[in-house]
VODRENZA-508178 format. One record per residue (C-alpha): residue number from 1; x, y, z. Coordinates in pm, whole numbers, padded with zeros to 5 digits, always signed. Layout:
N
n=NUM	X=X	Y=Y	Z=Z
...
END
This chain:
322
n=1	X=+03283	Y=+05017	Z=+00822
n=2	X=+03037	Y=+05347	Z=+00820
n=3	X=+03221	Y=+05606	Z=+01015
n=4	X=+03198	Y=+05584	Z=+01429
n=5	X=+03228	Y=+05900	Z=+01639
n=6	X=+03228	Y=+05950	Z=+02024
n=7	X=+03126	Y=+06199	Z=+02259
n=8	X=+03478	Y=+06373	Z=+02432
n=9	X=+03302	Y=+06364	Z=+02764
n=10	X=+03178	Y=+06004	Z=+02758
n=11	X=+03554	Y=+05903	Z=+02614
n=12	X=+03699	Y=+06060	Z=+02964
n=13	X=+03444	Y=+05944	Z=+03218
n=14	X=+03463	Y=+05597	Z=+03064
n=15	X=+03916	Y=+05580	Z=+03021
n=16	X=+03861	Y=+05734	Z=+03410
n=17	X=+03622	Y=+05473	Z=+03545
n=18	X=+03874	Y=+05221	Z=+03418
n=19	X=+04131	Y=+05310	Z=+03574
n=20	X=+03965	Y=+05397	Z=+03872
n=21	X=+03855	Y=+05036	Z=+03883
n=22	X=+04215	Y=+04846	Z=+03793
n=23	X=+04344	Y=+05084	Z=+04075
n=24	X=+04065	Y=+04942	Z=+04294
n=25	X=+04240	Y=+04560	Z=+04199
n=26	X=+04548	Y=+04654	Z=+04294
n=27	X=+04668	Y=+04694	Z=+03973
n=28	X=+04821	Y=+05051	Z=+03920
n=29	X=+05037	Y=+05002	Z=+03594
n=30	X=+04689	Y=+05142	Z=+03376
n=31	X=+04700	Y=+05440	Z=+03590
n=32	X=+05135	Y=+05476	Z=+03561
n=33	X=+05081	Y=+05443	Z=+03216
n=34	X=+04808	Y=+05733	Z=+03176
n=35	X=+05011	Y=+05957	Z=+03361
n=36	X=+05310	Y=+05927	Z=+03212
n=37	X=+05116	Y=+06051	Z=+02854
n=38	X=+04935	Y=+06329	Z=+03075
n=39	X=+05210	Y=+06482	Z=+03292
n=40	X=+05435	Y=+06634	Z=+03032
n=41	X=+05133	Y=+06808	Z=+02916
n=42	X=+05101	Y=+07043	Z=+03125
n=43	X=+05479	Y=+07155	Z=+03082
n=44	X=+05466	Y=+07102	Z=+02658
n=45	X=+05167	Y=+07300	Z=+02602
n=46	X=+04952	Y=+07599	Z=+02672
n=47	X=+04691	Y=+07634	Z=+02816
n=48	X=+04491	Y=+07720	Z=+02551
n=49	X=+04662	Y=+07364	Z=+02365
n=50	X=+04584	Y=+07150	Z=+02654
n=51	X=+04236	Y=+07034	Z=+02624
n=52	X=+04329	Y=+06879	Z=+02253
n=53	X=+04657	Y=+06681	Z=+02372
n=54	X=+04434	Y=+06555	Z=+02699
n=55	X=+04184	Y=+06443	Z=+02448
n=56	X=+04405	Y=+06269	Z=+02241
n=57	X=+04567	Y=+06048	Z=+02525
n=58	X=+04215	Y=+05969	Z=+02616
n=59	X=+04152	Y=+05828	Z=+02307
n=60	X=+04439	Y=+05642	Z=+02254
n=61	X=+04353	Y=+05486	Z=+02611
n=62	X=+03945	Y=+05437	Z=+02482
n=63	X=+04066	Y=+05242	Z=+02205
n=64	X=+04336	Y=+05064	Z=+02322
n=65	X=+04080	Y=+04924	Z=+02630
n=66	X=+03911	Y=+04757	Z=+02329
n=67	X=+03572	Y=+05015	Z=+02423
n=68	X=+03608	Y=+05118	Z=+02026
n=69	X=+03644	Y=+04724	Z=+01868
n=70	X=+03376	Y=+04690	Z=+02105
n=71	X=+03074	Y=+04886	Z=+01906
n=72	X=+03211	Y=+04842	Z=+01608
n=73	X=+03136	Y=+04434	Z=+01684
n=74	X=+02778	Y=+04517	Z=+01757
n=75	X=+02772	Y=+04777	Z=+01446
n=76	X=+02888	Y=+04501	Z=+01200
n=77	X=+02582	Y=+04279	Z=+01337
n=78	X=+02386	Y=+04497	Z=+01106
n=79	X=+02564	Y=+04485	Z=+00786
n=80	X=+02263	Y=+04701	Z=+00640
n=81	X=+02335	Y=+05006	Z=+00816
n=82	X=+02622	Y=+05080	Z=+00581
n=83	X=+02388	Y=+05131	Z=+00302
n=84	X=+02101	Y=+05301	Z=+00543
n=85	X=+02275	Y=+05548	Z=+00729
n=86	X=+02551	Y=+05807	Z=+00686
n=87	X=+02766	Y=+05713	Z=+01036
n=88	X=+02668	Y=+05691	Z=+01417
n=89	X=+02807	Y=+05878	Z=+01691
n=90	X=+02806	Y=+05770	Z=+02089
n=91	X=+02730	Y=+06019	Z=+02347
n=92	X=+02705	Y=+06042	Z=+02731
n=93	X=+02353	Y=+06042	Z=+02857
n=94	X=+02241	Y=+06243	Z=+03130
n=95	X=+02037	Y=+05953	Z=+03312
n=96	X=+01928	Y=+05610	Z=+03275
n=97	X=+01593	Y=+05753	Z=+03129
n=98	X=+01804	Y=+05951	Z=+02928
n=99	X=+01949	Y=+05657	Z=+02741
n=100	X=+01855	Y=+05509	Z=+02404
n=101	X=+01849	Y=+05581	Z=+02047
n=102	X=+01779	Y=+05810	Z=+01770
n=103	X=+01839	Y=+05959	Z=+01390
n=104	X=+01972	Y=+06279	Z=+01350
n=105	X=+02053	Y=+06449	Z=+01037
n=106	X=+02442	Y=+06449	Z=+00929
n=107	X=+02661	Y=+06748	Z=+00983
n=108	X=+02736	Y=+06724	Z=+00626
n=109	X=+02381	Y=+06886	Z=+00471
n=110	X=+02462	Y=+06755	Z=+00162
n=111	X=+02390	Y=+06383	Z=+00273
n=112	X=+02033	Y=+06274	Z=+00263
n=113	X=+02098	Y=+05986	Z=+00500
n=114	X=+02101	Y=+06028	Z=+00866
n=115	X=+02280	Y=+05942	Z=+01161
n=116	X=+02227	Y=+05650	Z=+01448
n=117	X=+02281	Y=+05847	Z=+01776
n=118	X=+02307	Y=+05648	Z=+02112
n=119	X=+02296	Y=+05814	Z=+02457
n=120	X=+02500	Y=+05539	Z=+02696
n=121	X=+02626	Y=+05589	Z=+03057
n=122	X=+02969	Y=+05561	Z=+03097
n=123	X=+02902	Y=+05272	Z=+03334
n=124	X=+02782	Y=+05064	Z=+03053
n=125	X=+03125	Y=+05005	Z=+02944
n=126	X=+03231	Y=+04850	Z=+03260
n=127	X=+03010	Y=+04553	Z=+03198
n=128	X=+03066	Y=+04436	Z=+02825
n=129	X=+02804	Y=+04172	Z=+02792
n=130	X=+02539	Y=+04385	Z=+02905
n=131	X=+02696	Y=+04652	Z=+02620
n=132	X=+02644	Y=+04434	Z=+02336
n=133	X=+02266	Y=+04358	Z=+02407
n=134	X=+02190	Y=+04710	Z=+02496
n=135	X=+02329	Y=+04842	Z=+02148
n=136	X=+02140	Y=+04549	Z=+01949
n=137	X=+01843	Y=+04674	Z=+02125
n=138	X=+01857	Y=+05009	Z=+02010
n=139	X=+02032	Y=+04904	Z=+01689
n=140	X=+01662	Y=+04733	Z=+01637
n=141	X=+01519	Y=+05032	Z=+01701
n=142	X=+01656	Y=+05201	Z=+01450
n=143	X=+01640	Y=+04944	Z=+01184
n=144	X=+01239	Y=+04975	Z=+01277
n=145	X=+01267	Y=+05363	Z=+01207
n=146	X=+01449	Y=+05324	Z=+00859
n=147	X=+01179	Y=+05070	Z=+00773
n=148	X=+00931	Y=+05232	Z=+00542
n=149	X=+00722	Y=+04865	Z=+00633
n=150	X=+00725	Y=+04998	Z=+00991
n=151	X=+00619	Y=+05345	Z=+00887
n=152	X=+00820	Y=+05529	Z=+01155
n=153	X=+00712	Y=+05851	Z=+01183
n=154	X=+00844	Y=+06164	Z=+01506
n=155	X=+00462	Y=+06272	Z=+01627
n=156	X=+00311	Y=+06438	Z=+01920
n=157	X=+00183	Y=+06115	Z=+02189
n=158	X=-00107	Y=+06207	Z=+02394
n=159	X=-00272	Y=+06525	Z=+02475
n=160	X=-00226	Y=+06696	Z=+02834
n=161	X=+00123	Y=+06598	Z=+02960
n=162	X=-00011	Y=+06301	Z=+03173
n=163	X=-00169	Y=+06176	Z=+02896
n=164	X=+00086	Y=+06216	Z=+02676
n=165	X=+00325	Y=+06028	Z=+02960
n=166	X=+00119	Y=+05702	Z=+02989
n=167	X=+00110	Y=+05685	Z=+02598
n=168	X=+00469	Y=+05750	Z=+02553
n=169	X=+00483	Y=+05452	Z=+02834
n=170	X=+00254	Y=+05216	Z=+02664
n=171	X=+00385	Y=+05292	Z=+02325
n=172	X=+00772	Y=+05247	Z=+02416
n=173	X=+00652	Y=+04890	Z=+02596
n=174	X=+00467	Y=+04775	Z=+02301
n=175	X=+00781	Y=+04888	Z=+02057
n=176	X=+01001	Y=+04690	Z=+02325
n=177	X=+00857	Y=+04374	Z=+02282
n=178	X=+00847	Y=+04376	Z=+01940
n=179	X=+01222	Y=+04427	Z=+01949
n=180	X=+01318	Y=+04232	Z=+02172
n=181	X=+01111	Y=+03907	Z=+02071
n=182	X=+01224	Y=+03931	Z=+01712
n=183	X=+01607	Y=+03919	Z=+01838
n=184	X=+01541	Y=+03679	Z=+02071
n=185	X=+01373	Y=+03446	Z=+01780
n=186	X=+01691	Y=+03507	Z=+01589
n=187	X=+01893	Y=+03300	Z=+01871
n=188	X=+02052	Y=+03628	Z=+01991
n=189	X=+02074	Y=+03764	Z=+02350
n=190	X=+01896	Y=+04148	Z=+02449
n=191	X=+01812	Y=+04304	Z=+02725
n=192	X=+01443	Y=+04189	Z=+02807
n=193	X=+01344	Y=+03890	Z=+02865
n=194	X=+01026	Y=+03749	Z=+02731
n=195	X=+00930	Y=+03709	Z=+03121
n=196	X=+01077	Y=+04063	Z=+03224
n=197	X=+00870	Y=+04227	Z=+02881
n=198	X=+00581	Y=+04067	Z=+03038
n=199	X=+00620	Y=+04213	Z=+03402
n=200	X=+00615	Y=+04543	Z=+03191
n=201	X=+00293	Y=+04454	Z=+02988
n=202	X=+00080	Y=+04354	Z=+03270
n=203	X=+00195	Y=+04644	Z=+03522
n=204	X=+00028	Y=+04917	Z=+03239
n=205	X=-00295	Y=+04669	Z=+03230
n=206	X=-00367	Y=+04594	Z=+03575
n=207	X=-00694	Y=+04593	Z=+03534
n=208	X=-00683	Y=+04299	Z=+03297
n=209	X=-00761	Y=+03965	Z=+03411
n=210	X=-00448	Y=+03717	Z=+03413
n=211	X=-00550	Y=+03512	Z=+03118
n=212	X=-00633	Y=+03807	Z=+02886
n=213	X=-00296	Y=+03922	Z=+03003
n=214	X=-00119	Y=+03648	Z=+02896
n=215	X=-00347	Y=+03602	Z=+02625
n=216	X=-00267	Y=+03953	Z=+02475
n=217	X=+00062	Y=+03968	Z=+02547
n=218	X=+00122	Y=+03623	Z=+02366
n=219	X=-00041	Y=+03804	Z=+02053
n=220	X=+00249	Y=+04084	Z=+02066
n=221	X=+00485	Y=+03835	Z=+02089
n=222	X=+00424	Y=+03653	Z=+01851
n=223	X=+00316	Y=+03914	Z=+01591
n=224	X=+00678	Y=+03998	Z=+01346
n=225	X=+00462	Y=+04250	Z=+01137
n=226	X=+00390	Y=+04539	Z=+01385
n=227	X=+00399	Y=+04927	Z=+01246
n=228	X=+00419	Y=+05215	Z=+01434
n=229	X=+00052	Y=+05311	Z=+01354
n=230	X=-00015	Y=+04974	Z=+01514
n=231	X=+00165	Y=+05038	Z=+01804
n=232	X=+00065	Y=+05427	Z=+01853
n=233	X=-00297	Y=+05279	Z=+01822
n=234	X=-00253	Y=+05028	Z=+02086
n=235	X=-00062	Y=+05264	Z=+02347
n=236	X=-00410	Y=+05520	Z=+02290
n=237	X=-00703	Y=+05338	Z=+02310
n=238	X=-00721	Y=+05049	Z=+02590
n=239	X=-01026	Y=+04834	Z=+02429
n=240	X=-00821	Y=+04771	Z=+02137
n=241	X=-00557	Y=+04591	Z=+02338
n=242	X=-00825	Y=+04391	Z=+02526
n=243	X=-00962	Y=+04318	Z=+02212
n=244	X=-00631	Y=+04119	Z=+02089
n=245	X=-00721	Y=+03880	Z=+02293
n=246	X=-01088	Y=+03816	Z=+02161
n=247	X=-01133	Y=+03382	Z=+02071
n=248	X=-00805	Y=+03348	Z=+02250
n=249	X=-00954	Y=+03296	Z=+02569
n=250	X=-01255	Y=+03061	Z=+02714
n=251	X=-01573	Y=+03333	Z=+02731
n=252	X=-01610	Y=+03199	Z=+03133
n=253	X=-01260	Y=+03331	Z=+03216
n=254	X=-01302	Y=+03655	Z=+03000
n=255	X=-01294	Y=+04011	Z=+03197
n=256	X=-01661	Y=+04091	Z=+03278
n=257	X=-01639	Y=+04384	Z=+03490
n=258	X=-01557	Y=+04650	Z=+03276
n=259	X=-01188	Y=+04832	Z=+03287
n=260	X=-01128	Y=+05187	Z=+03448
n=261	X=-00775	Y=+05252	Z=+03341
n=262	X=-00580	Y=+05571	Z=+03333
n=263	X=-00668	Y=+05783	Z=+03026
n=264	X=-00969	Y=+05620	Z=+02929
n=265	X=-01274	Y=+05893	Z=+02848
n=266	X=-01520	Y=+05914	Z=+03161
n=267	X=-01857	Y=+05824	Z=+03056
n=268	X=-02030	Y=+06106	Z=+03238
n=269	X=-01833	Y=+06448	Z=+03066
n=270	X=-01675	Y=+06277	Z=+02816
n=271	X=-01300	Y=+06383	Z=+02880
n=272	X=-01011	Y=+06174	Z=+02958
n=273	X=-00924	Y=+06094	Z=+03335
n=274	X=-00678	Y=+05933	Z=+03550
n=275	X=-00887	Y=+05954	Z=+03842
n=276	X=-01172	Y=+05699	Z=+03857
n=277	X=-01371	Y=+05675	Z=+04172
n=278	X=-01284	Y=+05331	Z=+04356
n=279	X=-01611	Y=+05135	Z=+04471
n=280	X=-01836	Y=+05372	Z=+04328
n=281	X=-02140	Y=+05098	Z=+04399
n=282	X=-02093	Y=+05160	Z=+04785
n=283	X=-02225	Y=+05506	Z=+04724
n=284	X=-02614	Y=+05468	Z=+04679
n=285	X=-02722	Y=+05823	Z=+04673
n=286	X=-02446	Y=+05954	Z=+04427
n=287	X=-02529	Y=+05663	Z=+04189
n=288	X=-02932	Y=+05715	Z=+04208
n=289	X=-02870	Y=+06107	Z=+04150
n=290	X=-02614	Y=+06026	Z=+03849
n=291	X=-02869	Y=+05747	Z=+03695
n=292	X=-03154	Y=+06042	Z=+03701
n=293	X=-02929	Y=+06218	Z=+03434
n=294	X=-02763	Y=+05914	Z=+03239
n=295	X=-03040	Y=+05599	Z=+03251
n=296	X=-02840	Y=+05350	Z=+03060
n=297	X=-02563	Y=+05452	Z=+03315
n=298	X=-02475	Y=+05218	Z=+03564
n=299	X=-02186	Y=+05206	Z=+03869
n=300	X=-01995	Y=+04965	Z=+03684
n=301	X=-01897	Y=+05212	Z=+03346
n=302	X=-01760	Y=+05433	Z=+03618
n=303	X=-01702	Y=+05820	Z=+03688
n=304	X=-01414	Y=+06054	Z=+03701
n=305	X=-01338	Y=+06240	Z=+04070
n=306	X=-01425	Y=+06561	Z=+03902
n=307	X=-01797	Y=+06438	Z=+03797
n=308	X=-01904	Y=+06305	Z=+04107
n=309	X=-01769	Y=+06543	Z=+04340
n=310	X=-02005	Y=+06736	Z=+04116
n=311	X=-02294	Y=+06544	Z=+04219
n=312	X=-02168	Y=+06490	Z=+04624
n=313	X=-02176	Y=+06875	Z=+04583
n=314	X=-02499	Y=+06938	Z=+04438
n=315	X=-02646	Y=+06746	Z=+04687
n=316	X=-02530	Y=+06905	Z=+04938
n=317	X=-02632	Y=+07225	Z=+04821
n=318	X=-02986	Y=+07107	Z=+04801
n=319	X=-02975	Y=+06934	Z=+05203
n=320	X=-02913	Y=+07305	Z=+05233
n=321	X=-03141	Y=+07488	Z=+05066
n=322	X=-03420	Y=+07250	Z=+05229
END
């Protein structure tokens, strides 16, 4: 067994919440039990000594509440990691968006091979079943990022910072499903669903019709040779994902209007928006005075706020002029 290491502060919130919830039972012998170990403390040692003896009940209690045997079942899943990494460590996260997975180097320099870190909530431990999925999950994850078929690689997403948010979005949904369908093909449980991993798909595509929705989802799915280039490809350019689902779908219920979605380059100034103009056909003028500039321009290819409150302005300007 590689070594396992946890986070002080997530031991103590975690030992606490369970006692705070046998006490909520009725059952107070957990709590008797800490406090006999705890009381004498405070007469046997100094202050200065304290902190260490406190954190040594705690752990005796972590372990003893099985939390320990716990990760080290979901650990020994993945017999591999001995061999891949150099130990993992277990520490509190801040938030729920806080939480997941990463490799960080040892504290030994000397060893080449890095560490699995995982940021949980102490609230995780109060549910068990939920606690073994969630640590396959990111236990994927990291297998993906030791893969040198995966091609893993820590790179700047996007460009401006919303940009770079609805990449980092699309990207992390994409890497999702292609963790969570290849666990779920092994006959193991997660923690997304193939219906739930959908929900997430088709909220980022919107604009999508339902069947090349389903269509392109089913090709993610289904596809157990994904890299991150792949992926990182995907979650930046939008026609790409529509066209995963070219010849999968009848040409009669393919998308024919074409799709505005956040981030995509506006076809009047060229740069990225996340701001197209809603029923941009409704406004005659603007479109007339935008066509006199771009001819093979039409309402449907669309227009960021920015260019045609350029044009609403330079007409006005003229009316006044006149």
């Amino acid at each position: 067994m590689m070594k396992l290491e946890f986070d002080p502060g997530l031991i103590e919130e975690v030992v606490f919440t369970a006692i705070r919830a046998k006490e909520e039972q009725g059952d107070t012998k957990l709590s008797e039990e800490y406090h006999l170990r705890v009381d004498p403390i405070y007469e046997d040692f100094s202050l200065e000594e304290r902190p260490i003896q406190f954190r040594k009940v705690e752990w005796d209690f972590f372990h003893k509440l099985g939390f320990v045997a716990l990760v080290e079942k979901a650990l020994d899943e993945f017999k591999e990691l001995e061999d891949l990494m150099a130990g993992a460590v277990i520490v509190k996260a801040k938030s729920k968006h806080d939480e997941g997975s990463d490799l960080v180097s040892d504290l030994n320099r000397k060893n080449a091979k890095k560490r699995m870190k995982v940021k949980l909530l102490a609230e995780r431990f109060r549910d068990h079943i939920f606690l073994e999925k969630f640590l396959r999950h990111e236990i994927m994850h990291i297998l993906d990022m030791l893969s040198d078929a995966f091609g893993y690689r820590s790179e700047f997403l996007g460009g401006n910072p919303m940009e770079q948010c609805i990449v980092t979005e699309r990207y992390s949904t994409f890497w999702d499903i292609y963790v969570d369908s290849r666990i779920l093909k092994d006959g193991k449980e997660t923690i997304g669903s193939r219906e739930s991993r959908f929900e997430e798909f088709s909220a980022l595509y919107m604009g999508f019709s339902e069947e090349e929705k389903k269509a392109i989802f089913d090709v993610l799915w289904n596809d157990e040779n994904l890299t991150h280039g792949k992926i990182l490809e995907l979650a930046d350019d939008v026609n790409k994902v529509l066209r995963l689902s070219d010849d999968k779908i009848p040409e009669n219920l393919r998308q024919k209007k074409k799709i505005l979605l956040p981030g995509a380059l506006c076809p009047l100034c060229q740069f990225r928006t996340y701001k197209w103009v809603e029923n941009l056909e409704e406004d005659i003028e603007t479109v007339q005075d935008i066509r006199q500039d771009f001819p093979n321009w039409s309402a449907e290819d669309g227009a960021c706020d920015r260019c045609v409150e350029m044009y609403k302005s330079r007409k006005a300007i003229s009316h006044h002029i006149i």
